[in-house]
C-alpha positions in Angstrom: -8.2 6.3 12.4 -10.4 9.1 12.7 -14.2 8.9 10.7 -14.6 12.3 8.9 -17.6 11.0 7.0 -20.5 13.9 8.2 -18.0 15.0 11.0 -18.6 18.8 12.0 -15.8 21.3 11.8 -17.1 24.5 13.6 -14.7 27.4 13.1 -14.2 29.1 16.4 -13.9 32.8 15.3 -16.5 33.0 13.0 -18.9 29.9 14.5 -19.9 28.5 11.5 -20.0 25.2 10.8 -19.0 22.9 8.0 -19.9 19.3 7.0 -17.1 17.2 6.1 -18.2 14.7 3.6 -15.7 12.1 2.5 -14.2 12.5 -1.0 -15.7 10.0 -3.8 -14.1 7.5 -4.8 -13.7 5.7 -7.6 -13.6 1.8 -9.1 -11.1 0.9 -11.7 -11.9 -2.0 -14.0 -10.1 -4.0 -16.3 -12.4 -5.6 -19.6 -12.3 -9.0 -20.9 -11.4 -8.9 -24.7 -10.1 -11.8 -27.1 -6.8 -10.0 -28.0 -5.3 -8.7 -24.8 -2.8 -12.0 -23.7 -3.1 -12.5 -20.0 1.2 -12.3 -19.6 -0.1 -8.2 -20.5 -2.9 -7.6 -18.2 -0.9 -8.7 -15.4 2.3 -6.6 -16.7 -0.1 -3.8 -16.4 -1.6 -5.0 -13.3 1.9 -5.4 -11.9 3.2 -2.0 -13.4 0.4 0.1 -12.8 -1.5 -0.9 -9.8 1.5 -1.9 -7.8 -0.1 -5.7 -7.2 2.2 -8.5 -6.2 2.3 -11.4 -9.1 -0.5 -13.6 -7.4 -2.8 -10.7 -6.9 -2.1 -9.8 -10.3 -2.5 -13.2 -11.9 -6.3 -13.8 -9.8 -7.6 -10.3 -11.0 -6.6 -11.4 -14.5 -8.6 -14.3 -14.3 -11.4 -12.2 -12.9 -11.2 -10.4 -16.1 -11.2 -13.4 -17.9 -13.5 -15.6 -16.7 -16.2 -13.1 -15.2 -15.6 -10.2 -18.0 -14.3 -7.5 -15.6 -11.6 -7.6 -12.8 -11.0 -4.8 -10.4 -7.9 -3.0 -9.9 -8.8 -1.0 -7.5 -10.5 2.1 -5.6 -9.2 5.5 -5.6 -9.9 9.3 -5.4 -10.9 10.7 -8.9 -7.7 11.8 -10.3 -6.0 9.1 -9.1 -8.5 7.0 -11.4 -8.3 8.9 -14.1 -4.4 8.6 -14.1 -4.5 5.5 -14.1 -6.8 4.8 -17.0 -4.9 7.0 -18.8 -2.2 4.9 -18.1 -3.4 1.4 -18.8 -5.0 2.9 -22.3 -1.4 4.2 -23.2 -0.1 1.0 -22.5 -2.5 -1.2 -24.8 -2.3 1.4 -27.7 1.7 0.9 -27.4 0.8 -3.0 -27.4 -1.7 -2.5 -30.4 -4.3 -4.4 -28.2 -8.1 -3.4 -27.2 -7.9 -3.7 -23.4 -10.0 -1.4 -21.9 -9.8 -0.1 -18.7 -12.6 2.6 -17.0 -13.3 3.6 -13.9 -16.9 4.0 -12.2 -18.3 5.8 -9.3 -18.1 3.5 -5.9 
């Protein structure tokens, strides 16, 4: 695969050249809290982040034991889509979970 990250793109019929940076991406975390059951963090894990049962079930105890668990990297709206998501999902479930996203 190709590395675009500070690759020059020089356009031939005008000769100017551009800087292709790579596009940020973004960390999406899952919170500890004492109401979320763990059978609905990795529903959500499963559901939203696509994550086989065992990757779901060792993120969850990330979020348990360590606070925090991370679901994953993505371009910005995919992040936001996706906290969107999870949020929409604990409100259904009347539970705090908290999911945010950060700058990688």
């Amino acid at each position: 695969m190709a590395d675009f990250h500070n690759e020059i793109n020089e356009n031939p019929d005008t000769g100017i050249t551009h800087d292709l940076d790579e596009p940020v991406s973004y960390r999406v975390l899952l919170h500890n809290d004492n109401y979320s059951t763990m059978e609905f963090v990795v529903e959500v894990l499963e559901i939203v982040f696509h994550k086989t049962a065992s990757e779901a079930a060792q993120i969850m105890l990330n979020v348990h034991k360590k606070g925090v668990g991370e679901c994953g990297i993505f371009p910005f709206s995919i992040a936001e889509t996706k906290v969107s998501i999870v949020s929409s999902m604990a409100k259904k479930q009347e539970c705090p979970l908290l999911c945010t996203m950060e700058e990688v």
